[in-house]
VOGU-3710 file (C-alpha; in Angstrom, 3 decimals, decimal comma):
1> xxxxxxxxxx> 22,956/-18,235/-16,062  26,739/-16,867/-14,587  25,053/-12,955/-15,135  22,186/-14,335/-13,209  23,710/-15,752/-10,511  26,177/-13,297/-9,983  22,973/-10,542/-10,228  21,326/-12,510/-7,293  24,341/-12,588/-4,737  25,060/-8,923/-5,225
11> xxxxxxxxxx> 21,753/-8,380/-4,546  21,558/-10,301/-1,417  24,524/-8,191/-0,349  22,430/-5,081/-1,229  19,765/-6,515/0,910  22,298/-7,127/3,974  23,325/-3,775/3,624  19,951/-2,411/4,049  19,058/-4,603/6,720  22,507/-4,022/9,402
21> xxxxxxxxxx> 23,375/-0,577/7,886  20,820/1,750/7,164  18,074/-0,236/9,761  15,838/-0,965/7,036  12,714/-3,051/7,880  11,935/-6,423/6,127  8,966/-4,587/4,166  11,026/-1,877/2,819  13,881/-4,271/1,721  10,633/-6,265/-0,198
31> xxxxxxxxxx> 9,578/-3,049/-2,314  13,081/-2,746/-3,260  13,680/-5,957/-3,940  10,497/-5,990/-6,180  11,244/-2,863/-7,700  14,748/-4,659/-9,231  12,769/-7,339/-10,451  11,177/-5,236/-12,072  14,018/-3,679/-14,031  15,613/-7,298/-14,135
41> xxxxxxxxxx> 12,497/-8,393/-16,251  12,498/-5,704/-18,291  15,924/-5,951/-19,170  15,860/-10,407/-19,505  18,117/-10,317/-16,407  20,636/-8,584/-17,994  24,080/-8,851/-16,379  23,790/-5,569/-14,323  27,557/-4,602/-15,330  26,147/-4,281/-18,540
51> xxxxxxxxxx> 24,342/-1,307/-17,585  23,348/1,333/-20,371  21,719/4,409/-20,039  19,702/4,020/-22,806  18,476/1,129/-21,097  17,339/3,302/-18,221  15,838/6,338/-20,414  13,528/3,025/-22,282  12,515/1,237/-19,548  10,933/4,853/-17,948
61> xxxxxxxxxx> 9,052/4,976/-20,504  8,043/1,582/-20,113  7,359/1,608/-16,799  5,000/4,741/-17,240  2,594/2,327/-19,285  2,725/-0,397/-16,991  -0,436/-1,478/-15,960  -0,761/-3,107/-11,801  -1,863/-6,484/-11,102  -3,731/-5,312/-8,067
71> xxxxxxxxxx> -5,988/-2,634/-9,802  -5,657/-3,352/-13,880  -4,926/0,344/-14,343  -1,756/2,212/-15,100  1,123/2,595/-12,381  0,340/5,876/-10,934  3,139/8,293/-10,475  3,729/7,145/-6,655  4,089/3,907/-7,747  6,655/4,853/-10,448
81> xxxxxxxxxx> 8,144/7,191/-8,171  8,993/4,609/-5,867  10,412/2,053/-8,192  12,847/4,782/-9,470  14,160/5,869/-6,523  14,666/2,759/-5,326  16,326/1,275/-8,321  18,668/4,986/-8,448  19,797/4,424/-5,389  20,588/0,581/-5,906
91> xxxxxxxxxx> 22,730/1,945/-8,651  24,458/4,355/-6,785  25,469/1,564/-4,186  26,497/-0,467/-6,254  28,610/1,576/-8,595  31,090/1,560/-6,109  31,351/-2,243/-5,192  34,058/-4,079/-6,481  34,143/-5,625/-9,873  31,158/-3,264/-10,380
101> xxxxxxxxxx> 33,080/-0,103/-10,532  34,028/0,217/-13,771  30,845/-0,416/-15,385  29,426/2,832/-14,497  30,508/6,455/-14,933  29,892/9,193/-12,251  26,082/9,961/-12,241  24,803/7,165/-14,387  22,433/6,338/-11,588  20,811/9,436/-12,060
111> xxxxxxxxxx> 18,941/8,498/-15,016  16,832/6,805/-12,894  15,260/10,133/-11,957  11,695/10,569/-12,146  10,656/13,082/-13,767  9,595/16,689/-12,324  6,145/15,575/-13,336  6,139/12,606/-11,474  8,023/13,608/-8,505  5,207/16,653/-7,880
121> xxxxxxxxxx> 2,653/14,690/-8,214  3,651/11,830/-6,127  4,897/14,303/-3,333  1,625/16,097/-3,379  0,500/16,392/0,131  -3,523/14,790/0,012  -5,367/15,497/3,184  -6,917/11,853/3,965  -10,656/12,206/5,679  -10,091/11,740/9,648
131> xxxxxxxxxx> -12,889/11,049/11,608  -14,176/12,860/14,279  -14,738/12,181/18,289  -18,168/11,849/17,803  -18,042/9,802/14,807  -15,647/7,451/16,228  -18,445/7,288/19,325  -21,013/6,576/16,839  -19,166/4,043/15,321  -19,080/2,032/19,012
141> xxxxxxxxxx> -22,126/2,358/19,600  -23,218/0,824/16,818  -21,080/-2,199/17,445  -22,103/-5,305/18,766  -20,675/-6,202/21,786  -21,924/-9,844/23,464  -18,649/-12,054/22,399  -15,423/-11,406/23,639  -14,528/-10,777/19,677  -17,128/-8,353/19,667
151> xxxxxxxxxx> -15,514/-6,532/23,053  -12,122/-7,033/21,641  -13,246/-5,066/18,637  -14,572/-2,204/20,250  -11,531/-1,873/22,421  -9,205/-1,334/19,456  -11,367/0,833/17,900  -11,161/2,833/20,886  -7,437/2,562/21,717  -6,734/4,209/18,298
161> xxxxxxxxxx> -8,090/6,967/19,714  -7,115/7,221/22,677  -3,348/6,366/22,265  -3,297/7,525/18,453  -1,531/4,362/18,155  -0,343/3,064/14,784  -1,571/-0,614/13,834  1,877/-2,372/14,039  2,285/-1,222/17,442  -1,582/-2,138/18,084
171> xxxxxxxxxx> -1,255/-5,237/16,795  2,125/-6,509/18,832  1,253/-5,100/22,082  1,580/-7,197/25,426  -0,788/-6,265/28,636  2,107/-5,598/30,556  2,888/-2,591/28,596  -0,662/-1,190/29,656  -0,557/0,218/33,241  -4,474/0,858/33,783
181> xxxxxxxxxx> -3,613/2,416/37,021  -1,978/5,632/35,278  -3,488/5,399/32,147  -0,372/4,539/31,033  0,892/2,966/27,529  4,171/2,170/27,572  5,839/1,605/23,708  9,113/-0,789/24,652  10,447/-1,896/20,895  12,155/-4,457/22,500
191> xxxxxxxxxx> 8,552/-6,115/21,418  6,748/-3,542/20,298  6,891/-2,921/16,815  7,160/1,213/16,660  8,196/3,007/14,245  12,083/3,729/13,950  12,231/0,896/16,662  11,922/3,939/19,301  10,471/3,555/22,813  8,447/5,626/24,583
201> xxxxxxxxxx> 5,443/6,497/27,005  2,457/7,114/25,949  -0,398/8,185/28,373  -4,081/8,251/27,443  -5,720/11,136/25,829  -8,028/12,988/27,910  -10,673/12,781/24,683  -13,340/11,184/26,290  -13,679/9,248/29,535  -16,203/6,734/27,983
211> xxxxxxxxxx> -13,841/6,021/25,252  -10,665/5,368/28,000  -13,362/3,440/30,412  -13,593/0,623/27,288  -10,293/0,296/26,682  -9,530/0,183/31,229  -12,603/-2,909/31,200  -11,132/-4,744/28,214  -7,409/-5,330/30,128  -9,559/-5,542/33,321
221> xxxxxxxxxx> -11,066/-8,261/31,283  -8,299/-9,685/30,230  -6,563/-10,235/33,675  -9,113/-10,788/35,970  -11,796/-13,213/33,814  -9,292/-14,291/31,571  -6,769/-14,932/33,852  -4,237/-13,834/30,997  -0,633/-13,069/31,884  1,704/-10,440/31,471
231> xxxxxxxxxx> 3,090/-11,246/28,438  -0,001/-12,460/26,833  -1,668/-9,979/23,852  -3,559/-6,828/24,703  -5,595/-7,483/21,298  -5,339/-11,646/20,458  -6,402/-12,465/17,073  -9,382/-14,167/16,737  -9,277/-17,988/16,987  -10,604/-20,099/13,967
241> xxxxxxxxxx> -12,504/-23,009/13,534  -14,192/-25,451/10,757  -18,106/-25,915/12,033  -19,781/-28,952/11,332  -21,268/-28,037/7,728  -17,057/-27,433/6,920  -17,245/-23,465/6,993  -14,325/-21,339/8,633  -15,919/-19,494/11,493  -15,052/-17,143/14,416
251> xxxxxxxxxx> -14,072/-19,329/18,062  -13,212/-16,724/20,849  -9,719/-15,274/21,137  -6,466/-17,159/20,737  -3,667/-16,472/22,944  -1,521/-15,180/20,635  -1,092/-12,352/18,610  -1,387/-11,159/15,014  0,528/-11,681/12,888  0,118/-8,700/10,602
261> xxxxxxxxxx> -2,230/-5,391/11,065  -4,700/-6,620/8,155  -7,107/-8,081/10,734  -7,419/-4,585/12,468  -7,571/-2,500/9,287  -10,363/-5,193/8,773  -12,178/-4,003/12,236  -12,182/-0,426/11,843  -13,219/-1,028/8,070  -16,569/-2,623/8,832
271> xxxxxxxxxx> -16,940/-0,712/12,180  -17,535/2,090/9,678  -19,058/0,717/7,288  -21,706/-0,318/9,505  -22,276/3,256/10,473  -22,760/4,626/7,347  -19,229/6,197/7,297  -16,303/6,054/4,786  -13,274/3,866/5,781  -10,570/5,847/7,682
281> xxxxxxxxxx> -7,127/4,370/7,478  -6,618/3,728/10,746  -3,678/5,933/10,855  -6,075/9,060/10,692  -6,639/8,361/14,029  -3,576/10,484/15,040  -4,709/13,308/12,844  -8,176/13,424/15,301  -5,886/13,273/18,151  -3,517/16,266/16,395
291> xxxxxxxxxx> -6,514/18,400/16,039  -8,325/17,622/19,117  -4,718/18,750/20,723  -4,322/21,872/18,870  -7,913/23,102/19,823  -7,364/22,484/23,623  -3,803/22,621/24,477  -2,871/25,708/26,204  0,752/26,688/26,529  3,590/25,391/24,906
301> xxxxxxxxxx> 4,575/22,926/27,040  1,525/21,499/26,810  1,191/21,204/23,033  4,849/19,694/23,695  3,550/16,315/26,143  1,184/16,417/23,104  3,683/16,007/20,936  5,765/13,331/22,605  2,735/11,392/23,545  2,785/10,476/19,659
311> xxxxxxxxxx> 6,223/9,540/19,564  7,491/12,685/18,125  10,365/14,850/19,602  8,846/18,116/17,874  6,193/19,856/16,943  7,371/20,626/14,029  6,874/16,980/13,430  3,535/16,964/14,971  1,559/19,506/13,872  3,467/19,478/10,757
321> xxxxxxxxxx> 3,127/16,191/9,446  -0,759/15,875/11,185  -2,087/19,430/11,971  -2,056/20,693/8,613  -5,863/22,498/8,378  -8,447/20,629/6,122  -9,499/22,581/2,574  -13,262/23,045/4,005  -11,341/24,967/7,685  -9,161/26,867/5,620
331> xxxxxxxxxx> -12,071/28,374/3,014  -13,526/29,192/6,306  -10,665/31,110/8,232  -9,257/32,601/5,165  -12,785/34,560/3,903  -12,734/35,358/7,591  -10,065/37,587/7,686  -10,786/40,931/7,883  -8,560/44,257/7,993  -8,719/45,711/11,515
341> xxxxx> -12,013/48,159/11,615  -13,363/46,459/8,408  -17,026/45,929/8,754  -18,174/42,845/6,335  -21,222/43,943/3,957
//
């Protein structure tokens, strides 16, 4: 019970440390702290002083055969990726805390390496399916639109586009930070949760005026009909209510808003699926935007508003991380290239 006890509080000091000095965000902290558990169950919550690298070397091997609770298959390798790395650097940290010190010689963390085999494979860049303009259109069209639910729907599925907004933000948005007037979006992480807590503008994307004219009559909506203030939601969850034969169902909007992105990833989910299409993680959304940029930006400065309009101070960053081509465009453009004069037979 003492080795327990004295596992949790240095733990909870771990956590701290992630929290005030590295910026880590609550969800991070929770895979880490699940990936310990991990090794703390494996190990009967061994006294992590007594730390052993044999220990390490069997639970890898171990952990390779695990099987998830979500899917009742086999850890894949990004999985066991990220509960090593986690778990190395926990190690590392606290190898040089006090009364922890001597339990550990220099590099004993690194046994928590995954392997070359694992590391490749869970680094492997995957190009996820991004949908296109006209697919997203489709996928509007196709959606109902008499409730305010039903309007509130379409609006998101819009903004994605429009903004290439990620879901957190989406989903924490307030209508003040939407300046129809300019087409203007304007990411303040004092409440908007962005990513690396960084603020920024971000103005529409000229990819469609029908697409920006939904999202313009939604806060019009908002304001005007609704009366709604400035601090009120820009997309309110939906509020719920028991009918009279006991069954949860859907009640108009509630002014407030969600608490995770789940409901949205919900939206764009069955938007699609009632088109025909295959879910796109919302996220893809930026990759449309990406490509849509690098087909019609001319100039570099232009491809650089592009850039920053995402949040990102490069392009490296930008057409990097979202502009890499798609396998079927790059069969095309490579057996296109021909040798000046070369005459294809």
């Amino acid at each position: 019970m003492q080795s327990k006890n004295a596992n949790e509080r240095i733990k909870r000091e771990y956590f701290t440390y992630l929290a005030e000095a590295r910026g880590r965000s609550e969800a991070m902290i929770d895979q880490v702290a699940s990936s310990i558990d991990r090794f703390q169950a494996y190990t009967k919550d061994a006294d992590f002083r007594k730390f052993h690298r044999e220990k390490v070397k069997a639970f890898k091997t171990d952990l390779i055969g695990q099987v998830s609770g979500t899917t009742g298959e086999k850890l894949c390798h990004a999985t066991v990726y990220a509960i090593l790395t986690a778990l190395r650097a926990f190690f590392q940290w606290l190898s040089g805390q006090r009364g922890y010190k001597q339990a550990f010689g220099y590099g004993d963390w690194d046994y928590f390496t995954p392997t070359g085999t694992t590391t490749s494979i869970a680094k492997a860049h995957r190009p996820s399916r991004a949908p296109t303009i006209d697919e997203i259109r489709r996928v509007i069209e196709l959606m109902p639109n008499s409730t305010e639910v039903e309007r509130r729907n379409r609006a998101i599925i819009a903004f994605l586009i429009v903004t290439g907004g990620r879901v957190s933000a989406i989903a924490s948005f307030q209508l003040k930070h939407f300046d129809a007037q300019e087409c203007l979006v304007m990411q303040d992480a004092r409440v908007v949760k962005t990513k690396r807590r960084k603020t920024f503008p971000t103005w529409l994307f000229p990819v469609g005026e029908d697409l920006e004219r939904i999202v313009l009559d939604w806060a019009t909506y908002l304001r005007t009909e609704m009366k709604w203030s400035a601090r009120d939601p820009l997309f309110p969850r939906t509020r719920v209510v028991v009918n009279g034969s006991g069954e949860y169902q859907a009640d108009g909007l509630e002014r407030a808003p969600w608490a995770s992105t789940g409901p949205i990833r919900k939206i764009v989910r069955e938007a699609f699926a009632r088109a025909g299409l295959p879910y796109p993680n919302p996220h893809a959304f930026r990759q449309t935007v990406v490509a849509y940029g690098s087909e019609n930006c001319v100039g570099f400065a232009a491809m650089q508003a592009w850039a920053q309009n995402l949040g990102h101070d490069s392009l490296t960053t930008t057409f990097g991380s979202y502009g890499k081509v798609l396998p079927s465009e790059q069969g095309k453009l490579v057996r296109g290239v021909r040798p000046r004069g070369c005459i294809r037979r």
